[in-house]
N, C-alpha and C positions, 0 to 999 in steps of 0.2 A: 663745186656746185654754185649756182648762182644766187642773187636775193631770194628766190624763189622757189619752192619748189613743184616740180610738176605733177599734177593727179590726174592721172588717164581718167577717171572713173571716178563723179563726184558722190553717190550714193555710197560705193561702198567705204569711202572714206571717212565719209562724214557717221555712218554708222555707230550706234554705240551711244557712251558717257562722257561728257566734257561738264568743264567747270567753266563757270561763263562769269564774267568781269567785265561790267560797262560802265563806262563815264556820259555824263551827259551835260552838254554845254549850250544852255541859252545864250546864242550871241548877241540880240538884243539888251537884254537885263541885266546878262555877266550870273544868272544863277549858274549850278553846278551843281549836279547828282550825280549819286553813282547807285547800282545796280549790283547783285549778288547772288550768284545760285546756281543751279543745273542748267544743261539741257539736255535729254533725250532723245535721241533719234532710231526710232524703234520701227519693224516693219508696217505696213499699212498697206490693209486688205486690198486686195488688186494690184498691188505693185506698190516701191518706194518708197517713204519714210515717214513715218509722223514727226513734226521736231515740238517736242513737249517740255518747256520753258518753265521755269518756278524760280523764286528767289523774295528777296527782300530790296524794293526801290526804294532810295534815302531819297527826297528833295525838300528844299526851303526845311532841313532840321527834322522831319517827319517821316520817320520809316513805316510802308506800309510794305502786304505782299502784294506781291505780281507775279504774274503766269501769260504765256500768251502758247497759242499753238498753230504751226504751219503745217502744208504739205509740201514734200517736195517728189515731184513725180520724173519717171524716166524721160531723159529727153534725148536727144539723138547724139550719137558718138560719145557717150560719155555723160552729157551733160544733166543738167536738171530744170523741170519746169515749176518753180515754188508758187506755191499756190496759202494763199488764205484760208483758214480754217473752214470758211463756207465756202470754198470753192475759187474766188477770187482771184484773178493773176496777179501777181503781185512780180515777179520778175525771174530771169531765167539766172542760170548760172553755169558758165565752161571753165572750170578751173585747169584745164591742160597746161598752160603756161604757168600754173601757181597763181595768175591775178587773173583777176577781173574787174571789171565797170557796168555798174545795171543800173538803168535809170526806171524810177516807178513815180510816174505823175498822179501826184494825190490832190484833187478838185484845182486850186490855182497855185499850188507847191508842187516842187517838184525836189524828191528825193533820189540822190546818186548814192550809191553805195560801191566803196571796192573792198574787193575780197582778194587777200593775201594768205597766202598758205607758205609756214617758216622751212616745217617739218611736217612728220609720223603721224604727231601729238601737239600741233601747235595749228594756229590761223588767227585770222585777226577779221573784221569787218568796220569800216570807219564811213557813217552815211553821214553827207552831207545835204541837207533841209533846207530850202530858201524858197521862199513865197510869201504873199500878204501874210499870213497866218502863222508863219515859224520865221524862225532862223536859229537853227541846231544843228548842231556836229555827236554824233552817236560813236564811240569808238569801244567794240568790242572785242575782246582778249579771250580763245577759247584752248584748256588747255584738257585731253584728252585723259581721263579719270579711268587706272585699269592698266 
């Protein structure tokens, strides 16, 4: 098998409990945080998944909590349409080859994200941020809980 693996089918994969491990690198400043918790991905009325986010963000020394929550709706052949908790596109996703590249233009930044899938019970996403207002690298490790 290759670097990669392939998901015909990213809802039902993605289904279910994972342990979520993020780093977070201001390329400007050289800070460093990292991130610690769940995530959820549980059904959602009409179709699809809720992905329901929790954990504890460390930055500049200070841990606080964080939560965030997505949709991710059916999308064709397989894929997924994620969507922002209010509805929001936020960007698709085909993991059939195991990778992907999604770009989501936030006001004058623009964030790329790829998504790798190791295994079963493994994937990874590493968004990279660049515009006036950022310059971040997001790298998270999701390892299937169960």
């Amino acid at each position: 098998m290759g670097e990669f693996w392939p998901v015909p089918e990213v809802l039902p994969y993605l289904s279910g409990r994972w342990r979520v491990r993020r780093t977070v690198r201001d390329l400007a400043s050289g800070d460093r945080g990292h991130f610690a918790g769940t995530v959820v991905f549980g059904p959602l009325e009409g179709g699809g998944l809720l992905h329901e986010e929790s954990g504890d963000f460390t930055w500049r020394g200070v841990t606080r909590p964080a939560a965030r929550t997505l949709r991710f709706l059916p999308g064709p052949g397989g894929t997924a349409d994620v969507r922002f908790a209010d509805g929001r596109p936020f960007h698709d996703l085909d993991l059939v080859t195991g990778r992907y590249v999604a770009d989501h233009p936030c006001a004058a930044d623009l964030y790329r994200g790829e998504f790798t899938v190791r295994d079963a019970g493994h994937w990874r996403t590493l968004w990279r941020v660049r515009g006036p207002a950022k310059d971040l690298e997001l790298g998270t490790d999701y390892a299937r809980v169960g």
